[in-house]
C-alpha positions in Angstrom: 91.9 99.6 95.4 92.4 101.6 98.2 95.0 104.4 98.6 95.3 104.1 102.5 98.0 101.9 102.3 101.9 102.1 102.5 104.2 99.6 101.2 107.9 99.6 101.9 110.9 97.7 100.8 114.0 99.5 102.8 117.2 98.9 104.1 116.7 101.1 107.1 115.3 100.3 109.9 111.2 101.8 111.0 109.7 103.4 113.9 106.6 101.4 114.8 105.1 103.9 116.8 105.0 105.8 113.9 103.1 103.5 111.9 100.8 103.1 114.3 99.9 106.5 114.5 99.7 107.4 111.1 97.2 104.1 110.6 95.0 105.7 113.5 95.0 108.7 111.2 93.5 107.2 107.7 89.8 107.3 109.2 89.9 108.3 112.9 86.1 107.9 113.4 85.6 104.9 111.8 88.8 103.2 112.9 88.1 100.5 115.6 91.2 98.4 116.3 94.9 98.8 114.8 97.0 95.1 114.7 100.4 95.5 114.1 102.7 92.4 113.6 106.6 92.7 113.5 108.8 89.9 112.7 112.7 89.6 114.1 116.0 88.3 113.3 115.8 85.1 115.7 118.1 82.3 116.6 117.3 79.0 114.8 116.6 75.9 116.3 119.6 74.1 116.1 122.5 77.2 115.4 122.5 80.6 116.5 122.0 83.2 114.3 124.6 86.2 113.7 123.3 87.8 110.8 120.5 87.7 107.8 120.7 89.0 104.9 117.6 89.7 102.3 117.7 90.3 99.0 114.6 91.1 96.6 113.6 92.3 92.9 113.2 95.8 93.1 109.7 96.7 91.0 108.5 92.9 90.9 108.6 92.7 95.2 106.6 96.1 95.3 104.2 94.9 92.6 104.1 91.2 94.4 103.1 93.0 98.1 100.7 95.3 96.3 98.8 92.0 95.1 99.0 90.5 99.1 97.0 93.9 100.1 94.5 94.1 97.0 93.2 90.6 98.1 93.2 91.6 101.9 91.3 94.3 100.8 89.1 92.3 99.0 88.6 89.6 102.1 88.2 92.3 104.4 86.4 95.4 105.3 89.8 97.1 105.6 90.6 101.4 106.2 94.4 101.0 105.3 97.9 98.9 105.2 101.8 99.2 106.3 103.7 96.8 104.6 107.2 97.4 105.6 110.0 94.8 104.3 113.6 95.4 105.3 116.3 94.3 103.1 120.5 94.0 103.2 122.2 92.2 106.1 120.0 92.6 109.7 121.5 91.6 113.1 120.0 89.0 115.7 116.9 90.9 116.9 116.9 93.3 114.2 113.4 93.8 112.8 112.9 92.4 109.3 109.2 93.2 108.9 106.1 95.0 110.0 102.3 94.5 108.9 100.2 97.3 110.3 96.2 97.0 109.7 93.8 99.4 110.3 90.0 98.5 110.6 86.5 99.2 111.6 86.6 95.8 113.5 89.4 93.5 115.2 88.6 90.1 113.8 88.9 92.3 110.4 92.2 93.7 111.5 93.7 90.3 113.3 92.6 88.0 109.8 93.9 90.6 107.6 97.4 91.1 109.2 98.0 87.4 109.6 96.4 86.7 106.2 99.1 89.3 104.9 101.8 88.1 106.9 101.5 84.5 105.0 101.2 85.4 102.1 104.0 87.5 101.9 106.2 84.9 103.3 105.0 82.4 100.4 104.2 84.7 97.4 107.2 87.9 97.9 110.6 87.3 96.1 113.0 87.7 99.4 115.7 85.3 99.2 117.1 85.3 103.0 120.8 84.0 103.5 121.5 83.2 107.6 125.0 83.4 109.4 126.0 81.3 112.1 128.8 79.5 113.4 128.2 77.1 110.6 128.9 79.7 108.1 126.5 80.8 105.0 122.9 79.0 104.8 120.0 80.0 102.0 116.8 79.6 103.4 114.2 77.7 101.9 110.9 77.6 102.3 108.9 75.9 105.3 106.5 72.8 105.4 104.2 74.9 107.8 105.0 78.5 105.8 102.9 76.7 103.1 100.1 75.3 105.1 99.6 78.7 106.9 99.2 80.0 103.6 96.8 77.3 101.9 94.2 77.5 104.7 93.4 80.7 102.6 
């Protein structure tokens, strides 16, 4: 599969400037659109949100996201992936994650990142905890989390 790709699982936070630029780098002449998706700590619906916290398999989420990008790569006609996952306790507006796609063409680039994007939030072991005024919640998996990701 392709070596153009990055995949991180970090407690620190990343520069997304820098991602962009180093995916305009991977193939700078055949390189025709860059999509770059980055999720956030947000309030919920019906509580506000102080604080998330992720937790993840170390070795088994690396080798889970490496299997989301190998069938992107497979889908599309791709010239590289970020895959950045943040993990420990994030505040409200914090960013969690960051898919960067780098391809010849955009509808390659916009299917690819969102294709990633639901996978990962179906297939990746991250167990996410939220804080709000109601204390301590686990998050469990959404009704439309698993339709995104069926329509695959």
């Amino acid at each position: 599969m392709k070596t153009n790709n990055l995949i991180l699982v970090q407690e620190t936070d990343f520069d997304l400037t820098h991602h962009y630029q180093q995916l305009l780098q991977i193939n700078p002449a055949q390189t025709g659109a860059v999509v770059l998706f980055v999720g956030l700590v947000r309030d919920l619906d019906n509580a506000k949100v102080d604080a998330m916290e992720l937790e993840h398999y170390p070795g088994m989420t690396e080798s889970c996201l490496q299997q989301i990008i190998n069938k992107a790569h497979q889908r599309w006609a791709l010239e590289g992936i970020h895959l950045i996952h943040r993990v420990g306790k994030l505040k409200r507006h914090d960013q969690i994650v960051m898919v960067g796609v780098a391809a010849r063409h955009r509808s390659d680039a916009f299917n690819a990142c969102e294709f990633v994007m639901d996978y990962l939030k179906q297939e990746a072991p991250f167990w996410k905890a939220e804080y709000t005024d109601q204390g301590k919640k686990w998050v469990s998996a959404k009704d439309s989390d698993q339709q995104a990701d069926q329509r695959w």
